[in-house]
C-alpha beads as a LAMMPS data file, in Angstrom:
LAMMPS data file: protein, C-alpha beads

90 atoms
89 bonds

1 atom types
1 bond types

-500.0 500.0 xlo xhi
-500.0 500.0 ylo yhi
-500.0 500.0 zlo zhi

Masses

1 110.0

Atoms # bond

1 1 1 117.511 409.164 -416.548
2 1 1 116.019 409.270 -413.537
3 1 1 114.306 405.957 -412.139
4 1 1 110.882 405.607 -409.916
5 1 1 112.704 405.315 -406.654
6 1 1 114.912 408.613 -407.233
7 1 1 111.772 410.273 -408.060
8 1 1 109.774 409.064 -404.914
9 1 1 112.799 410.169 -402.701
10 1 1 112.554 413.491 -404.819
11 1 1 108.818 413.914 -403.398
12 1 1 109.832 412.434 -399.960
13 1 1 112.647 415.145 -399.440
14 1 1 110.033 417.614 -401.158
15 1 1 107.686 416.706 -398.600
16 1 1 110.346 417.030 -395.385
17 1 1 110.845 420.683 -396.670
18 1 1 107.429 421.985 -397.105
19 1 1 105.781 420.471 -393.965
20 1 1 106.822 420.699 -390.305
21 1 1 106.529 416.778 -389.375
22 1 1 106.934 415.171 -386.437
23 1 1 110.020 413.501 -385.147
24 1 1 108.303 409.477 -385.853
25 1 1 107.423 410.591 -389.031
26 1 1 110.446 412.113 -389.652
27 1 1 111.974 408.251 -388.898
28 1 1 109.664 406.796 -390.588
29 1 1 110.288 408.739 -393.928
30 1 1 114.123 407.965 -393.461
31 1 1 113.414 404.533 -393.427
32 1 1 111.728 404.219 -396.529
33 1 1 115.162 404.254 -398.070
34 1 1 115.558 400.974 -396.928
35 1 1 112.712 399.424 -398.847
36 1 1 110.861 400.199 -402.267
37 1 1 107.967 403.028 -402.537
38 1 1 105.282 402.118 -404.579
39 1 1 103.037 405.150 -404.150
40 1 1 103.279 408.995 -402.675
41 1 1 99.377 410.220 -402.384
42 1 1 98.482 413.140 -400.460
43 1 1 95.208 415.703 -400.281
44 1 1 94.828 419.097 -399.292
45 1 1 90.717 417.840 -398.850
46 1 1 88.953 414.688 -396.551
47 1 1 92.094 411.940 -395.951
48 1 1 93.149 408.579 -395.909
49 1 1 91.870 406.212 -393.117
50 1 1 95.036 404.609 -391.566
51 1 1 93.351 401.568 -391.302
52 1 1 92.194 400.827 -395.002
53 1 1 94.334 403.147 -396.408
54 1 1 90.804 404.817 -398.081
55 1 1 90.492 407.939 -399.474
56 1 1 87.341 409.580 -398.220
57 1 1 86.862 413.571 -399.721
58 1 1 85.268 414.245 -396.078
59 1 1 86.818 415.309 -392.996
60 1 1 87.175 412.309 -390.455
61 1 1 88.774 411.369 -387.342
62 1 1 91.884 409.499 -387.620
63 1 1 92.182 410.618 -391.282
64 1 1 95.385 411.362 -392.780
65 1 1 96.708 413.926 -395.629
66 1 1 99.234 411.701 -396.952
67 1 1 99.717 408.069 -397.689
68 1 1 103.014 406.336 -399.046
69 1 1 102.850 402.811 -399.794
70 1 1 106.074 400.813 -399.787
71 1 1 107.081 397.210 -400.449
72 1 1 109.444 395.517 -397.678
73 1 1 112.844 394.552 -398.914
74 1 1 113.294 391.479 -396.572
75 1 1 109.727 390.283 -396.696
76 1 1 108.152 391.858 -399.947
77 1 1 105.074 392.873 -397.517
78 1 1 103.295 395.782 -398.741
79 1 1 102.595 398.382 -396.061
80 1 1 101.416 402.344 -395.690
81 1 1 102.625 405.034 -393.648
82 1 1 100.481 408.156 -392.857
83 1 1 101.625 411.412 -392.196
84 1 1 99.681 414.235 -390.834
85 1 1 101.904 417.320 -391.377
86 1 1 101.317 420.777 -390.822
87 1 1 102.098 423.755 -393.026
88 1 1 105.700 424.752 -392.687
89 1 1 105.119 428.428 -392.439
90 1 1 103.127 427.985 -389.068

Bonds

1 1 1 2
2 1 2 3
3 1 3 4
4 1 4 5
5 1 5 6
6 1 6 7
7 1 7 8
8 1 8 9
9 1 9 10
10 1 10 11
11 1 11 12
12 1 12 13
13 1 13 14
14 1 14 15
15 1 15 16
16 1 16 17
17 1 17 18
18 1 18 19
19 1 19 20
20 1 20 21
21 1 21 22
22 1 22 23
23 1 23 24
24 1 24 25
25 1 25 26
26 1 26 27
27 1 27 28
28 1 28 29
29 1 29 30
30 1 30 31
31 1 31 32
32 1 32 33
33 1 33 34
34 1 34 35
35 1 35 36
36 1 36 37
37 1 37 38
38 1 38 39
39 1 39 40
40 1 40 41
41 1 41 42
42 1 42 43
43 1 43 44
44 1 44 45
45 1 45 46
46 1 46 47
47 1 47 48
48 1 48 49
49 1 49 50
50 1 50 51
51 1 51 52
52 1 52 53
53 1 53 54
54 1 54 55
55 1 55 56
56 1 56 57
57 1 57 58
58 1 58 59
59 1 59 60
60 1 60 61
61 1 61 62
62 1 62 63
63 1 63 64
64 1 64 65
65 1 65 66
66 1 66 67
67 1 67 68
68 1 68 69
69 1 69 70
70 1 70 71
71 1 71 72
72 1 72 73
73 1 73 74
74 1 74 75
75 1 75 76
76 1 76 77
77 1 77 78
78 1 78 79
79 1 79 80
80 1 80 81
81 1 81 82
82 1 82 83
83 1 83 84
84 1 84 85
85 1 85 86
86 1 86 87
87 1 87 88
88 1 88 89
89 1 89 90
């Protein structure tokens, strides 16, 4: 049976495939496998404010399509990293 983590790496590797990221967020995705994911969201409408982590259905500046939440192993901090990928076929 497959556990929560396995599944969230599932989506994260899903995600590597089907978008053309950049080469930080590329890093940054790796490096999730050091610590626990608590949460994969992304939109195809409006984004996530990197700030707040807010979902807002309308278009802003400095908005983000996807948001992954993840729990520090050494500190048990909970952060978010945003990722603003494009389509792979373009």
């Amino acid at each position: 049976m497959m556990n929560c983590q396995d599944k969230h790496q599932q989506v994260i590797d899903h995600l590597k495939e089907k978008y053309k990221l950049s080469r930080n967020e590329l890093i940054s995705l790796e490096s999730l496998k050091m610590h626990t994911v608590k949460s994969i969201a992304f939109t195809t409408e409006g984004g996530f404010d990197s700030k707040t982590g807010e979902f807002y259905l309308e278009e802003r500046k400095l908005t983000y399509k996807i948001r992954i939440k993840f729990q520090e192993k050494s500190t048990n901090d909970e952060k978010m990293i945003f990722l603003q990928p494009t389509s792979g076929d373009s």
